[in-house]
C-alpha positions in Angstrom: 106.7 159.0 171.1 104.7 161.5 169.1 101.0 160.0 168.7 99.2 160.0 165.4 96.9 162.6 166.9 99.0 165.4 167.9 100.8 165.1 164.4 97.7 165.5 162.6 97.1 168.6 165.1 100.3 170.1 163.9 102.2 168.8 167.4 105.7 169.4 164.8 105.3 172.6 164.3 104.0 172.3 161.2 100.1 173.3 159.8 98.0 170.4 160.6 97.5 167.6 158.3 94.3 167.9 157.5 92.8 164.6 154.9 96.1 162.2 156.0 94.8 160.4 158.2 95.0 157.4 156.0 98.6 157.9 155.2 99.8 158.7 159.2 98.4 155.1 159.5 100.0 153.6 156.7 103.4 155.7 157.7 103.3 154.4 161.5 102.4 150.7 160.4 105.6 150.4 157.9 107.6 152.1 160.7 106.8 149.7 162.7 107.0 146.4 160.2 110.4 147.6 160.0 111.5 146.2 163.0 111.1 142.8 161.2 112.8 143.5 158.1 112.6 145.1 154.5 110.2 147.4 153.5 109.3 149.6 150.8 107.1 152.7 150.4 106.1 154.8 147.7 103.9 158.1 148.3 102.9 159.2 145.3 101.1 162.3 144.3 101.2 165.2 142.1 103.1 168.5 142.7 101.6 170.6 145.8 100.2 167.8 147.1 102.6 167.2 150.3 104.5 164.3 149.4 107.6 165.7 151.1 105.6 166.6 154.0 104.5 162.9 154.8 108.1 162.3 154.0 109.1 164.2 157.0 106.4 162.5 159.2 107.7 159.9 158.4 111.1 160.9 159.3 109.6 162.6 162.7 108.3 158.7 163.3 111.8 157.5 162.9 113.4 159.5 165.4 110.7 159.1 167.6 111.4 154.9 167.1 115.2 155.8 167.7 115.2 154.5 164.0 118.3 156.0 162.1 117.6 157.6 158.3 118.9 159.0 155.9 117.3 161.5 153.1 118.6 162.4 150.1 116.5 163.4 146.8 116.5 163.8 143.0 117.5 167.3 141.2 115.8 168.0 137.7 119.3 169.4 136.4 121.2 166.5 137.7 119.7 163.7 136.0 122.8 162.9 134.5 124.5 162.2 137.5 124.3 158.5 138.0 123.0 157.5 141.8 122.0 160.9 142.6 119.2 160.8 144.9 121.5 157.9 146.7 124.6 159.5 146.7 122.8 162.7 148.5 121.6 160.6 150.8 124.1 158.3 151.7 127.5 159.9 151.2 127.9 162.1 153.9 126.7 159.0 156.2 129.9 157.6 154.9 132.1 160.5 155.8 131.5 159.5 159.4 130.4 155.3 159.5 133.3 153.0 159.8 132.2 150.3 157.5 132.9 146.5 157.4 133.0 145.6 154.1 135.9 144.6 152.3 138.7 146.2 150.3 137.2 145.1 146.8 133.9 146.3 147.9 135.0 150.1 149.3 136.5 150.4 146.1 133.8 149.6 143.4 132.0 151.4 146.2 134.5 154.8 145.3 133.2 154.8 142.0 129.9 156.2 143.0 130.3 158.1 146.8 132.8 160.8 146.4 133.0 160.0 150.5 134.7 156.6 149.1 136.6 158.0 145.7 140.1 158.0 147.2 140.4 154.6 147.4 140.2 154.2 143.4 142.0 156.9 142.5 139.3 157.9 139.7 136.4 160.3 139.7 133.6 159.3 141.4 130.1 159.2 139.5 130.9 156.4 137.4 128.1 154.2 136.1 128.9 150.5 135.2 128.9 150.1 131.4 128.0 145.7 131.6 125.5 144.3 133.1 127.8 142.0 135.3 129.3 145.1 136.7 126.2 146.4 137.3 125.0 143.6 139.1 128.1 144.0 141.2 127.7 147.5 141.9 124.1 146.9 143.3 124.9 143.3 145.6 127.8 146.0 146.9 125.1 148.6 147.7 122.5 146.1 149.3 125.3 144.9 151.5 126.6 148.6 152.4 122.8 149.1 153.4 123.4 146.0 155.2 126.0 147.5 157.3 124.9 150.5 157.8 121.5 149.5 159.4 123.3 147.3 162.0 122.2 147.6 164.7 119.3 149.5 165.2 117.7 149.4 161.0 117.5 151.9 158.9 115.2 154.1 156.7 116.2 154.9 153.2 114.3 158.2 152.2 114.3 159.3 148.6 112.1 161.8 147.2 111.5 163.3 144.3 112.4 160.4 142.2 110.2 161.5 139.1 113.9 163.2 138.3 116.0 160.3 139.0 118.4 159.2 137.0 117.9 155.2 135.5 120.9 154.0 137.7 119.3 155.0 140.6 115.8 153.4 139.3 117.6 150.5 138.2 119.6 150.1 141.5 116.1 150.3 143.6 114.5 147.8 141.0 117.5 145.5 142.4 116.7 146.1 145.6 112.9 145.4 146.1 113.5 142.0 144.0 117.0 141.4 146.1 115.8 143.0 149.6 118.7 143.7 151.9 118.8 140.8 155.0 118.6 143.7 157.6 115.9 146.2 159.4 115.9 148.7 156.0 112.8 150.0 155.1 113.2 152.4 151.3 110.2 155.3 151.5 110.6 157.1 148.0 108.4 159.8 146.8 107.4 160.5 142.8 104.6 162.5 140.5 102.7 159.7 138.6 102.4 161.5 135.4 106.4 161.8 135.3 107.3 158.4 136.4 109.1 156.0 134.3 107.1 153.1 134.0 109.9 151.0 136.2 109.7 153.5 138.7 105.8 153.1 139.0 106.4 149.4 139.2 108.7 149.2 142.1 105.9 148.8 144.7 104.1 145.7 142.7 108.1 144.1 142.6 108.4 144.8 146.1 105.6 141.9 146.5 104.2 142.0 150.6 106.7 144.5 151.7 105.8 147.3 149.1 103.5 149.9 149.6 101.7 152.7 147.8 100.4 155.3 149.5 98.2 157.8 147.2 98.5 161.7 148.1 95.3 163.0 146.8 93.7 166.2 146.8 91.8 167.7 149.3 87.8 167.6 149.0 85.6 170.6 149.9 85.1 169.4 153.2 88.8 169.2 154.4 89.8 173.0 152.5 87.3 173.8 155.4 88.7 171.8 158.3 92.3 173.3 156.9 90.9 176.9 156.5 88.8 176.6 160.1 85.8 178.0 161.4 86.7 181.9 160.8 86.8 181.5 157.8 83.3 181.6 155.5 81.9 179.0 153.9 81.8 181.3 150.4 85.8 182.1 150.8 86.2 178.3 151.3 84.3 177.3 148.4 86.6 180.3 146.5 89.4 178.7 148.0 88.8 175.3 147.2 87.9 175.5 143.2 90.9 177.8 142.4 93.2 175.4 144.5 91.4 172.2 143.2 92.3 170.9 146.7 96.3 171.3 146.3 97.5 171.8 149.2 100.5 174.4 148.3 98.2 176.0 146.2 95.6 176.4 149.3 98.0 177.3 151.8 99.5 180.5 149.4 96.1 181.2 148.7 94.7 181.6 151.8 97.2 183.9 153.3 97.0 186.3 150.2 95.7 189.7 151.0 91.9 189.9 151.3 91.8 192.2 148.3 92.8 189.4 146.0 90.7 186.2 147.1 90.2 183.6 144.6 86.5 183.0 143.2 85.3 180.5 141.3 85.6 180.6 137.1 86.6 179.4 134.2 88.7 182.4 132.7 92.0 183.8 133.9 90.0 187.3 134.2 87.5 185.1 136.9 90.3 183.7 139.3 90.2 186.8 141.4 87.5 189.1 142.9 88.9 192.2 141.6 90.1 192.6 137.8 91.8 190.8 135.6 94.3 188.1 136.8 98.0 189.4 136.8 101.4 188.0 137.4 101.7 189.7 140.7 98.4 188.4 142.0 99.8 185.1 142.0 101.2 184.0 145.7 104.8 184.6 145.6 105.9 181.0 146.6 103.5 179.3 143.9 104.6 181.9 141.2 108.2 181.2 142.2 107.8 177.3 141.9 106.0 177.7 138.6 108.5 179.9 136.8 111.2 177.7 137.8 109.0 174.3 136.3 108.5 176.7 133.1 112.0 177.7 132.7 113.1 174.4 132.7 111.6 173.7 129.7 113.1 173.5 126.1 112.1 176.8 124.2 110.1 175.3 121.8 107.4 173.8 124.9 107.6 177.1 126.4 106.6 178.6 123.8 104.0 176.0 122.9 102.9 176.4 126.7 102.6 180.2 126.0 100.5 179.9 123.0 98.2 177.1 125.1 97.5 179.7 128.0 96.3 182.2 125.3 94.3 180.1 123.9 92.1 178.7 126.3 91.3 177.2 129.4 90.8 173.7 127.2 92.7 174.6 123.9 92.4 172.5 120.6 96.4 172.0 119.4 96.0 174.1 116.5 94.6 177.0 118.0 97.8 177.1 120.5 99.9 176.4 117.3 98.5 179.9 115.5 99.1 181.6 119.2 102.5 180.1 119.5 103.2 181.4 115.9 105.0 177.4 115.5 104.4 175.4 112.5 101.6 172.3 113.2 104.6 169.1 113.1 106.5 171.4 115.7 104.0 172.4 117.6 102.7 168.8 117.8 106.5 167.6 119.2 106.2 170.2 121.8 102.9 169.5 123.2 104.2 165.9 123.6 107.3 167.5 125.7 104.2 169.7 128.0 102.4 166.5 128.2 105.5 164.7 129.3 106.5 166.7 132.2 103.0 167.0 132.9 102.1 171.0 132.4 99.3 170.3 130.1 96.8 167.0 130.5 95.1 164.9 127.2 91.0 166.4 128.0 88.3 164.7 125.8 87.4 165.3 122.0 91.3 165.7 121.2 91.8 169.1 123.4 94.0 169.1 126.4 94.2 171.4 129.5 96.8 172.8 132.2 97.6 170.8 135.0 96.1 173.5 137.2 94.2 176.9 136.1 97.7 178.8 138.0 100.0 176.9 135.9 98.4 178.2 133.2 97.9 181.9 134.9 101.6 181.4 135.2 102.1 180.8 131.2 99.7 183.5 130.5 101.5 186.1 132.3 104.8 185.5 131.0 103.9 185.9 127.5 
């Protein structure tokens, strides 16, 4: 079995895990409570800051238990489709597990998993409309986890679940008050600032068996264990107050050609050593991620979010407004749509900020 030492060394494959020490601990000690029972854990932490990788460690920690899982996660464009992040990670397992559980059950059970739809004979994706059927829908579930973790458990990965849909938080809200009676443990993944407030309270319903594990970001000192020792102690300073410690951020940083390293500042035109900041200065995998979190918004935020990165690092509302061209009530409604998916943060005396200086390099630039 892989140690916790050569994973934080990288021994995947991956770059090391530099500041997760904590959370390797926490990831080996549920793995291993799951051999008793029920378990749930929640890694939560904002965008960039490798939620999905601990996710996989955890996943890596499985197979190295010969612990079966499954992983499936929430899409931003298919919150509409009830059981999602479930469905993706259970269905295909269907496909290919004979399962135990009675006619009635397979078939409320073919409502939801396409794998299962031909024994109702309707579409699946179909969310109970009562509460009684609801209930029904999610004892069916626990005992279909039941079966499928017999006979060696089974780990239940979701991530993402910021995007989930309510059936799916609702379902999970069932299942940490009604734990399955079999070796399951449920690892989900979720930005605070987007969670529902039911989704943040799964861990506290969970009672002994639920546990949060924070993904913070990095502190000066770990940018330089992650950068290592050929790296200069100015460039790591650079590095680490235009990443804020974000892990993603970091990591594109970093390998950006020498010609545009990150210094310290507080305006776009100070982010980089030479010039004025530009779109194509941006590392292609954070600018990528950005534009697609932008262009998901509704044209009134993204043009609110526009008008912010004009504005200023820390913008009052009505000076975005005027540089937005947008009317104060409308402008207003946006903000609380930026604020909502978390692209701009409240900041004191009334102002509020970007989540990060690149989102807002990324707003800037597409003006």
């Amino acid at each position: 079995m892989q140690g916790r030492a050569a994973r934080e060394a990288g021994g995947s494959g991956n770059a090391p895990l530099v500041g997760r020490r904590d959370a390797l601990r926490e990831i080996d000690r549920v793995l291993d409570a799951a051999a008793g029972g029920y378990g749930f854990l929640a890694m939560v932490g904002e965008p960039g800051a490798g939620k999905t990788r601990l996710l996989n460690e955890l996943a890596d920690g499985a197979i190295a238990r010969k612990l079966p899982f499954v992983a499936g996660r929430a899409a931003e464009f298919e919150q509409e489709m009830p059981f999602g992040a479930v469905v993706d990670a259970l269905d295909d397992r269907l496909e290919e597990h004979t399962l135990g559980l009675p006619p009635g059950a397979l078939r409320l059970l073919g409502q939801v998993f396409p794998a299962l739809a031909d024994l109702t004979g309707e579409p699946p994706f179909a969310s109970p409309e009562s509460q009684v059927a609801r209930y029904q829908l999610h004892r069916t579930v626990r005992h279909l986890l039941e079966e499928l973790a017999e006979p060696s458990g089974l780990v239940l990965i979701l991530d993402d679940l910021h995007w989930a849909d309510d059936a799916t938080i609702e379902l999970l809200d069932h299942l940490v008050r009604h734990p399955p009676r079999a070796r399951v443990l449920v690892a989900v993944a979720y930005r605070p600032a987007q969670a529902s407030p039911r989704l943040a309270a799964l861990v506290d319903a969970a009672g002994p068996q639920g546990v949060r594990v924070g993904v913070e970001s990095l502190s000066q000192s770990e940018v330089r264990e992650f950068l290592g020792p050929d790296v200069s102690r100015s460039r790591c300073e650079s590095l680490f107050k235009a990443s804020g410690g974000n892990p993603f951020y970091l990591e594109a940083l970093a390998k950006m050609a020498d010609g545009a390293a990150p210094v310290a500042g507080n305006g776009l035109d100070r982010h980089w050593e030479k010039g004025v900041a530009n779109l194509t200065e941006v590392p292609p995998a954070v600018r990528a991620a950005l534009q697609v979190e932008l262009s998901a918004l509704p044209p009134q935020a993204l043009a609110m979010a526009r008008g912010a990165a004009v504005a200023a690092d820390v913008f009052e509302p009505a000076l975005a407004a005027v540089a937005a061209e947008m009317e104060q009530n409308a402008a207003l409604t946006a903000l609380d749509v930026l604020t909502g998916h978390d692209v701009v943060r409240p900041a004191p005396g009334g102002r509020f900020r970007f989540r990060h200086p690149l989102v807002r390099h990324v707003a800037y630039a597409s003006t």
